[in-house]
C-alpha positions in Angstrom: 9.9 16.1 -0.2 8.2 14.9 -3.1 9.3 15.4 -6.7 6.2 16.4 -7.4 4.8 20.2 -7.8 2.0 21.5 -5.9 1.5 17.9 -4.4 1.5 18.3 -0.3 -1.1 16.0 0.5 -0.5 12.2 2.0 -2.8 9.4 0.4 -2.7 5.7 2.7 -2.7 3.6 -0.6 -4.1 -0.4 0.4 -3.2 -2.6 -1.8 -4.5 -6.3 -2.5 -6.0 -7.0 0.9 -8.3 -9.3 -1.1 -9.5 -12.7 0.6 -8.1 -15.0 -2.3 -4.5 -13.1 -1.8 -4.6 -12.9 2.2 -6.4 -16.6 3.2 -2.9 -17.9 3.1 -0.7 -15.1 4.0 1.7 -14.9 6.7 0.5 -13.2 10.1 -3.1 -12.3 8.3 -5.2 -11.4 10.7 -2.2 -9.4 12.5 -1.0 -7.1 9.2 -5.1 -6.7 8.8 -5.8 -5.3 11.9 -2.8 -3.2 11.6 -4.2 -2.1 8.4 -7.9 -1.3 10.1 -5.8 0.8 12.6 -4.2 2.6 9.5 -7.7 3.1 7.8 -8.8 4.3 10.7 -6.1 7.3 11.5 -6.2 8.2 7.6 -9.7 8.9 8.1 -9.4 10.8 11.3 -6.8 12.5 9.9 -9.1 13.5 6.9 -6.3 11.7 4.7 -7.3 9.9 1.5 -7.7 6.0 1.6 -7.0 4.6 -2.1 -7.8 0.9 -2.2 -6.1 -0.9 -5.3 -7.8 -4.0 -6.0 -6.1 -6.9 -8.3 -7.7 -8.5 -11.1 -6.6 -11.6 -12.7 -7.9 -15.4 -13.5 -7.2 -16.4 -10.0 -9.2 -13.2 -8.5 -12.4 -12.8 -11.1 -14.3 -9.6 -10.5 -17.3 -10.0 -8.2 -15.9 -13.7 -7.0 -15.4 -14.4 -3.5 -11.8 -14.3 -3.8 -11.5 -11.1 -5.8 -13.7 -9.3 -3.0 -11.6 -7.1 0.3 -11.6 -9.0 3.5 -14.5 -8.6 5.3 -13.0 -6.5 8.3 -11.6 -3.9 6.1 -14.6 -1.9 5.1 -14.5 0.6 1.9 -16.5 4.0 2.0 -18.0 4.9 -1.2 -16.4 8.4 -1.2 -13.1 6.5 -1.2 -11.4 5.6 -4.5 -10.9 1.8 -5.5 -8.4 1.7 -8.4 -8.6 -1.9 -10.5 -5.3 -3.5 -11.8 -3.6 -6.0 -13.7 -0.4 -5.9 -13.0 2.3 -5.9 -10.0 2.8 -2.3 -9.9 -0.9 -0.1 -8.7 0.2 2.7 -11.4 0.6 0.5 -14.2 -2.3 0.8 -16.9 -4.4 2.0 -14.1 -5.8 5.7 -13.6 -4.0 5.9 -10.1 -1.7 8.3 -11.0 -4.5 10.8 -12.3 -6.4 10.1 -9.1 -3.6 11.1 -7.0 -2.7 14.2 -9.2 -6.2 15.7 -8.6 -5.8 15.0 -5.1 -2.7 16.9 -5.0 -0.9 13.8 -3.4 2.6 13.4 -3.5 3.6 11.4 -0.4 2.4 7.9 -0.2 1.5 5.6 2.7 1.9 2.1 1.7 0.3 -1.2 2.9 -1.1 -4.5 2.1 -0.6 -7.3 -0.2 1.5 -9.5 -1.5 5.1 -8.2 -0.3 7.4 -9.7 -2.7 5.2 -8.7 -5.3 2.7 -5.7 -5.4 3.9 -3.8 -2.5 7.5 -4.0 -3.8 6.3 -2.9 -7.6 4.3 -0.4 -6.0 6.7 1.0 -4.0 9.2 1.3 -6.8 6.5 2.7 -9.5 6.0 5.4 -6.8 9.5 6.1 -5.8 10.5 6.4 -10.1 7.3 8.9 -10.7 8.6 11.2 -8.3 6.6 10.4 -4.9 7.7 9.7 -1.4 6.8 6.3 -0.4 6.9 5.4 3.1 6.0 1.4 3.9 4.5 0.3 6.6 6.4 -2.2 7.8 4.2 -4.1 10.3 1.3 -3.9 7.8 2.2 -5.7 4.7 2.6 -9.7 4.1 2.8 -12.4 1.9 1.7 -16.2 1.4 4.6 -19.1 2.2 6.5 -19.9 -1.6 9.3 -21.8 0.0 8.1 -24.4 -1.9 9.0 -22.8 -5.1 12.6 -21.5 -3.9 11.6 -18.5 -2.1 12.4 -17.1 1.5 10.2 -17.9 4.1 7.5 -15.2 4.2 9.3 -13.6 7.6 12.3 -13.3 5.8 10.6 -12.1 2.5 9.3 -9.2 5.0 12.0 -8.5 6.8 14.0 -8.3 3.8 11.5 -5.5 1.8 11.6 -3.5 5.2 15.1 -3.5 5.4 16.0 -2.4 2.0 13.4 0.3 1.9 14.1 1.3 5.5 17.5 2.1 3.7 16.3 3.0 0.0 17.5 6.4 -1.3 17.0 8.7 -4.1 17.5 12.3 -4.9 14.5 14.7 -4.3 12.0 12.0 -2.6 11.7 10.1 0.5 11.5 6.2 1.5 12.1 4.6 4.7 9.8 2.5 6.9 7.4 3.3 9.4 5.6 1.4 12.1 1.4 1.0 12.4 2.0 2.7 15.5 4.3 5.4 14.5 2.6 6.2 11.4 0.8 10.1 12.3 -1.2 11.2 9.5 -2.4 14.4 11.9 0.8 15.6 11.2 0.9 15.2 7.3 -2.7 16.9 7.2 -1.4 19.7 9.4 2.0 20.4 7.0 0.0 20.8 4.6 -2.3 23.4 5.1 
């Protein structure tokens, strides 16, 4: 359990799934109907969806590639958190927004792998949350050209590691799209 006091609720936290960061990625359209499916359960669930959208020169606010992918659809009563850097709790107001939720236990998906998922999975893990990743439901775009793993292996790679991550007082691991059940983390904690 959580680190966290008086924090039993689950949060799905979507990060990145912006078109100027997906267009390219590896198995897109795959990891973004996993992540509809995940949307989807969360709300059924009556689980809070936080979307974390990135901002930088290469994704302008209000440009086309700044904006979510059209087939994931935000509801206005659902938080949007805007950031700058690699990890969703830096400089942002994230971690208040999940302290007045009372959420201690993260669901994690999206965008870019080697990048924002891993930072945020890390900036969760250090502030005292569990942080499970969703390992059918995140990807990343092809840098082999700059030295880097093909984006299957940059995947597998982050699932493996945080299937196996471990630290005292909190929980990581991996889960599938299929296997993640967000009736049962409403039901624990009421």
């Amino acid at each position: 359990m959580s680190t966290l006091d008086n924090r039993p609720n689950t949060a799905l936290v979507v990060i990145d799934v912006q078109n100027g960061v997906v267009d390219q990625a590896y198995a897109r359209d795959a990891v973004v109907a996993n992540l509809g499916i995940l949307v989807d359960k969360a709300r059924a669930a009556g689980v809070e969806v936080v979307w974390i959208q990135h901002n930088s020169e290469e994704l302008p606010r209000g440009s086309h590639a700044w904006s979510y992918v059209p087939e994931l659809i935000r509801r206005d009563t659902e938080p949007l958190v805007q950031k700058e850097y690699g990890d969703a709790f830096e400089d942002t107001e994230l971690e208040s927004l999940l302290a007045d939720r009372g959420i201690g236990s993260l669901v994690v998906a999206g965008a870019q792998t080697d990048a924002c998922i891993r930072s945020t999975l890390h900036g969760a893990i250090t502030r005292g949350y569990d942080a499970a990743l969703v390992h059918d439901a995140h990807t990343t775009e092809d840098l082999t050209a700059y030295g880097a793993p093909a984006p299957a292996l940059v995947i597998a790679h982050t699932n493996l590691y945080w299937q196996n991550h471990e630290v005292p007082g909190r929980t990581a691991g991996t889960v599938s799209t299929a296997d993640v059940d967000f009736e049962m983390a409403a039901t624990s904690r009421s």
